[in-house]
C-alpha positions as CSV (number, residue, x, y, z in Angstrom):
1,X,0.0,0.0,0.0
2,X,1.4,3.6,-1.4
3,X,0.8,6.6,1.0
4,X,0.6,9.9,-0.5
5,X,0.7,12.9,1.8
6,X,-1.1,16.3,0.4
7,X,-1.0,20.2,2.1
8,X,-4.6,22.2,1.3
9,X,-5.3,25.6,2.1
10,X,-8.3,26.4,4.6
11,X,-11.2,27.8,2.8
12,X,-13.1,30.2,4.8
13,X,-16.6,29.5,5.1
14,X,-17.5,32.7,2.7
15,X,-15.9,31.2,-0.1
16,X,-17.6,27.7,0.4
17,X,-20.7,26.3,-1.9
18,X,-22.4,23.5,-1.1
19,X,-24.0,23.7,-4.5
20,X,-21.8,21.2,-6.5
21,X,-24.5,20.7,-9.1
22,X,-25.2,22.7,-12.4
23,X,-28.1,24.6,-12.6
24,X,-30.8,22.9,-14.4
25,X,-29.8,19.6,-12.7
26,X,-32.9,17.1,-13.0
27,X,-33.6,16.4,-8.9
28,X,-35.6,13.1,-7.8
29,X,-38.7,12.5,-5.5
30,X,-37.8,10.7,-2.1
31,X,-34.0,10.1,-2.7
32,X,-34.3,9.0,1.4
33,X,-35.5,5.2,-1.1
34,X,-32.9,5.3,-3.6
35,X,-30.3,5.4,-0.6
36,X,-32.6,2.7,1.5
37,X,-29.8,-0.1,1.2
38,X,-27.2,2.3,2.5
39,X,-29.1,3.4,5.5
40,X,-29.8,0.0,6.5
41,X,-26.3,-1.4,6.5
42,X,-25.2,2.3,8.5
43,X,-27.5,1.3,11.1
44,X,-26.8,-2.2,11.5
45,X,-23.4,-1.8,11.4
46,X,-21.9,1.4,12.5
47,X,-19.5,1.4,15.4
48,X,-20.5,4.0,17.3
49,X,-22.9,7.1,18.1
50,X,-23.9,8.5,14.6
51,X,-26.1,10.7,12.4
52,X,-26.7,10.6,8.6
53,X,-28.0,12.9,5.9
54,X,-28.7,13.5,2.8
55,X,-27.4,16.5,0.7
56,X,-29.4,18.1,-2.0
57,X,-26.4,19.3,-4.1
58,X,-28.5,21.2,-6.4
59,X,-30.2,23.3,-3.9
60,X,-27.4,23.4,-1.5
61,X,-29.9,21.8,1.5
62,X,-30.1,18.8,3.8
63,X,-33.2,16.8,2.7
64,X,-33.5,13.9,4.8
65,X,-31.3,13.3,8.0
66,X,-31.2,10.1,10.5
67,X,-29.4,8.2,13.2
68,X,-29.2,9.1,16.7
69,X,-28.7,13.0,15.9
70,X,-30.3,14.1,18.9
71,X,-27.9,11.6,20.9
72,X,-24.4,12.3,19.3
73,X,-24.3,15.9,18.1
74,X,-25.6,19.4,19.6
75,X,-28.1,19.5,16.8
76,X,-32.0,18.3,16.1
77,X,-33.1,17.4,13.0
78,X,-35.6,19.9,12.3
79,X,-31.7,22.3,12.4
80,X,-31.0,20.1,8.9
81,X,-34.4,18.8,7.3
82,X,-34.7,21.3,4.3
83,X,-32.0,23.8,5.6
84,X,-28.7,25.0,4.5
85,X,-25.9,23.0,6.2
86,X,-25.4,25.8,8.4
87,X,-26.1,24.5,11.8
88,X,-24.0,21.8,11.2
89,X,-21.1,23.7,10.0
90,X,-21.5,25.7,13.3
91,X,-21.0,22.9,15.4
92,X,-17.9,21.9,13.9
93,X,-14.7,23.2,15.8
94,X,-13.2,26.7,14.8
95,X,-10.0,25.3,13.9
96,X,-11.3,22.3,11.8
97,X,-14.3,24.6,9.7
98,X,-11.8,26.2,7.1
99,X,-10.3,22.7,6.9
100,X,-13.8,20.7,6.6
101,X,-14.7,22.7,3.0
102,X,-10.7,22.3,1.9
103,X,-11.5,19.0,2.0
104,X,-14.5,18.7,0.5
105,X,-14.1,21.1,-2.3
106,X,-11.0,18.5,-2.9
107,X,-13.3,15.8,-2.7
108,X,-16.1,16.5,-5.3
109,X,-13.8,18.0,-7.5
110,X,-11.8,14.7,-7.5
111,X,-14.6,12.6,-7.4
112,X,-16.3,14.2,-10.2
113,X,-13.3,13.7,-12.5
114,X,-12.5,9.9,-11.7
115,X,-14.4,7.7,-14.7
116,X,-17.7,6.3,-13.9
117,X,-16.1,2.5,-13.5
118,X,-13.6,3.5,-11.2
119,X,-15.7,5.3,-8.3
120,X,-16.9,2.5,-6.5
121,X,-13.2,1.9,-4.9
122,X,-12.8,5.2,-3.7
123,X,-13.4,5.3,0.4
124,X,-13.0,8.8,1.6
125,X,-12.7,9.7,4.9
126,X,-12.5,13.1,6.8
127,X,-11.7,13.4,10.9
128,X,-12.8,16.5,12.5
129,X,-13.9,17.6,15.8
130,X,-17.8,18.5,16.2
131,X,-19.9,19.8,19.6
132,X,-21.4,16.7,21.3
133,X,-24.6,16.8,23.3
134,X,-22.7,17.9,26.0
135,X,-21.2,21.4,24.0
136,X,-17.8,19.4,24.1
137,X,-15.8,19.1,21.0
138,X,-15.4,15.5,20.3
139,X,-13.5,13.5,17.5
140,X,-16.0,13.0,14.4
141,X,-15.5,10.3,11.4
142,X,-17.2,11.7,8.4
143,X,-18.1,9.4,5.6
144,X,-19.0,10.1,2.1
145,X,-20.7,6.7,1.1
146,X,-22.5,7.1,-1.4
147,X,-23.8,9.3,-4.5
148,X,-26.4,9.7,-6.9
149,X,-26.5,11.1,-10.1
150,X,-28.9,12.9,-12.9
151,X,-28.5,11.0,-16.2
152,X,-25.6,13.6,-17.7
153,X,-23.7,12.8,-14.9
154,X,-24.0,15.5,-12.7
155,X,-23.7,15.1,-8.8
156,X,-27.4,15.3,-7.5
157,X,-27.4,13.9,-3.8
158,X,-24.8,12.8,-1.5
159,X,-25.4,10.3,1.5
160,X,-23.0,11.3,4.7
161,X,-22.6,9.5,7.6
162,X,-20.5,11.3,11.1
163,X,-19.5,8.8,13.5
164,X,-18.7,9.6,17.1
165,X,-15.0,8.3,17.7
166,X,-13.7,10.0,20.5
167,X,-13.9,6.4,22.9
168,X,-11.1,5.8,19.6
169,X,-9.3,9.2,18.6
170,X,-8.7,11.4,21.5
171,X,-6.3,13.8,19.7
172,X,-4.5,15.4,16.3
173,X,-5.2,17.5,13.5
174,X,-8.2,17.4,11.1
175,X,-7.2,15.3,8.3
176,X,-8.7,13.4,5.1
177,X,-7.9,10.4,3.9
178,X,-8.6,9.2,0.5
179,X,-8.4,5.0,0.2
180,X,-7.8,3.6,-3.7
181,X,-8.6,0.3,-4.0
182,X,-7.4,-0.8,-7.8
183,X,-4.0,1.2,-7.1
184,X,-3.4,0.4,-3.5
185,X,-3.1,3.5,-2.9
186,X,-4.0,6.1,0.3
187,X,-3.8,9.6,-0.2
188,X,-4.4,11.8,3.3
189,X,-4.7,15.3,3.4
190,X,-3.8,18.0,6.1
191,X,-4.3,21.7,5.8
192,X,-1.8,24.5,6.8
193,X,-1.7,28.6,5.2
194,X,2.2,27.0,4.3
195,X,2.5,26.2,0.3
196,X,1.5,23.3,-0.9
197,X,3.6,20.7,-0.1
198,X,3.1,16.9,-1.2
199,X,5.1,14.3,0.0
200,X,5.1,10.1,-1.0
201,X,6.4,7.4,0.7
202,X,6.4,3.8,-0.5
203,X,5.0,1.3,2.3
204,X,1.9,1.8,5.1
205,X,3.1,-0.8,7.7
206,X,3.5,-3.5,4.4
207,X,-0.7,-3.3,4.6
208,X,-2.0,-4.6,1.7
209,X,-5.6,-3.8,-0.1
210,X,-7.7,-6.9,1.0
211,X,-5.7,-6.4,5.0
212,X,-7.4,-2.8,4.3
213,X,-10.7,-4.0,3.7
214,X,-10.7,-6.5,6.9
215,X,-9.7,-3.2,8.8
216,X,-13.1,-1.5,7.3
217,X,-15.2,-4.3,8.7
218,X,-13.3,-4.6,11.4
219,X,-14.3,-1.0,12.7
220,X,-17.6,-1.7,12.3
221,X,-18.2,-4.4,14.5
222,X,-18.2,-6.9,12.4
223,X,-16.9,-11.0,13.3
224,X,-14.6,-12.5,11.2
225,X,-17.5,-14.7,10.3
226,X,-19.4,-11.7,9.1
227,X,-16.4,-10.5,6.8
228,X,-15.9,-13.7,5.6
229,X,-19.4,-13.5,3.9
230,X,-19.3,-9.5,2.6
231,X,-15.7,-10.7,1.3
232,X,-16.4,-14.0,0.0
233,X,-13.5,-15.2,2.4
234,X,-13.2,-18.2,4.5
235,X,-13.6,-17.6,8.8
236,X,-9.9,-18.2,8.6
237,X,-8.5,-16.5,6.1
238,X,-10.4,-13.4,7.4
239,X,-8.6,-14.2,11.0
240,X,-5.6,-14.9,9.5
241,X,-5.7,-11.1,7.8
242,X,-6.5,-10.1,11.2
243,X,-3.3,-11.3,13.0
244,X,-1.3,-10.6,10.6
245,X,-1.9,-6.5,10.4
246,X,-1.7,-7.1,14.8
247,X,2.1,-8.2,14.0
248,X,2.4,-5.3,11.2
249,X,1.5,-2.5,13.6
250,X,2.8,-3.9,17.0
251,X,-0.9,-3.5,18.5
252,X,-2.0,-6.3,20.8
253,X,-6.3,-6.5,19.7
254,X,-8.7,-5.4,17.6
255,X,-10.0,-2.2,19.5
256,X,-6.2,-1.5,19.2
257,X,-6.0,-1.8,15.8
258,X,-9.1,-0.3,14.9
259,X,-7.5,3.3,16.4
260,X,-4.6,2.7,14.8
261,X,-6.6,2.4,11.5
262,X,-8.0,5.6,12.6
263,X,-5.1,7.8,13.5
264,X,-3.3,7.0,10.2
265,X,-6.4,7.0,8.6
266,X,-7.1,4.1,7.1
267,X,-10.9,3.8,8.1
């Protein structure tokens, strides 16, 4: 596995649109159906406290939202449903706000310009710090998992998922990590003022790809069993992944590994 390290500039939150699609975009009824699988693996399987939403990128509003919202964040759904994002971006630490639309400015515009065949084996990943019920700033997992779009190809909806990890990550920087599948690649992404600055180095830890995609399940929740089936593995194959990333990163069990996969943001 090839790690790529990337320098973006903040973007204040004046200079950030959350309108990603063209004007004229065709919009669906009910996307809340089109994303119904999606939803229903999040909420069997996610490994913490967590809230979903989905994005109208036309209109630049939340039109569905989900999950334990009122349980994880300082927010209530009526804040999102048919709103601007801007109660969530005000819940999102100072420090990691400019850093937030960096990355996901980087994000659609990458996205967007990856071939149709090629997007399914993109996982990014953004870790920021959001107000928890209690007004405290806690560590946040934010997932883009999945997208819909209009027949010309335009981004119409976006399906995000923020997942409490602060019993995991309990300190750094805001960072984004983009995982390639086909070229075994993970890109991450910090942001400074500095010039950009872009940095490679060969080897992760000797991780490979299918070691990677254990490590996904794995922070779900998931048994070896379970993998086994969503990887069309056997039990011990799948256990055999397992001990073999434990040796790779000196961690002694799972909940260890599972930060690690986190800090260096692999998850």
């Amino acid at each position: 596995m090839k790690e790529k390290k990337e320098i973006l500039r903040p973007v204040p939150w004046s200079e950030f649109n959350t309108r990603f699609a063209p004007e004229g975009t065709r919009e669906v009824e009910n996307p809340e159906l089109l994303f119904a699988e999606t939803i229903k693996y999040v909420e069997a399987y996610s490994p913490g406290k967590y809230f979903w939403f989905i994005a109208n990128l036309v209109k630049g509003i939340t039109v569905s939202c989900g999950g334990m919202i009122e349980r994880t964040v300082a927010l209530k759904p009526n804040q999102l449903f048919n709103k601007s994002p801007e109660a969530l971006f005000n819940i999102i630490h100072p420090e990691d706000q400019g850093k937030m639309f960096a990355f996901s400015n980087y994000w659609a515009r990458f996205y967007l310009g990856v071939p149709v065949e090629k997007r399914s084996g993109l996982r990014p990943t953004i870790y920021i710090r959001m107000k928890n019920t209690q007004q405290l700033y806690s560590w946040f997992m934010v997932q883009y998992i999945s997208h819909l779009f209009d027949h010309s190809g335009n981004l119409v909806y976006a399906f995000t998922l923020s997942t409490d990890i602060s019993h995991i990550k309990t300190e750094g920087e805001a960072m984004m990590s983009i995982l390639d599948i086909e070229n075994e690649t993970c890109h991450l992404f910090y942001c400074s003022e500095a010039q950009q600055v872009t940095e490679s180095k060969e080897n992760v830890q000797g991780i490979t790809v299918r070691e990677m995609e254990v490590l996904k399940f794995l922070s779900t929740g998931l048994s070896s069993k379970q993998i086994a089936r969503e990887l069309g593995l056997s039990t011990k194959t799948v256990d055999n992944h397992r001990q073999n990333m434990l040796r790779k990163t000196n961690t002694k069990n799972t909940g260890e590994l599972v930060a690690f996969g986190i800090n260096m943001g692999f998850i």
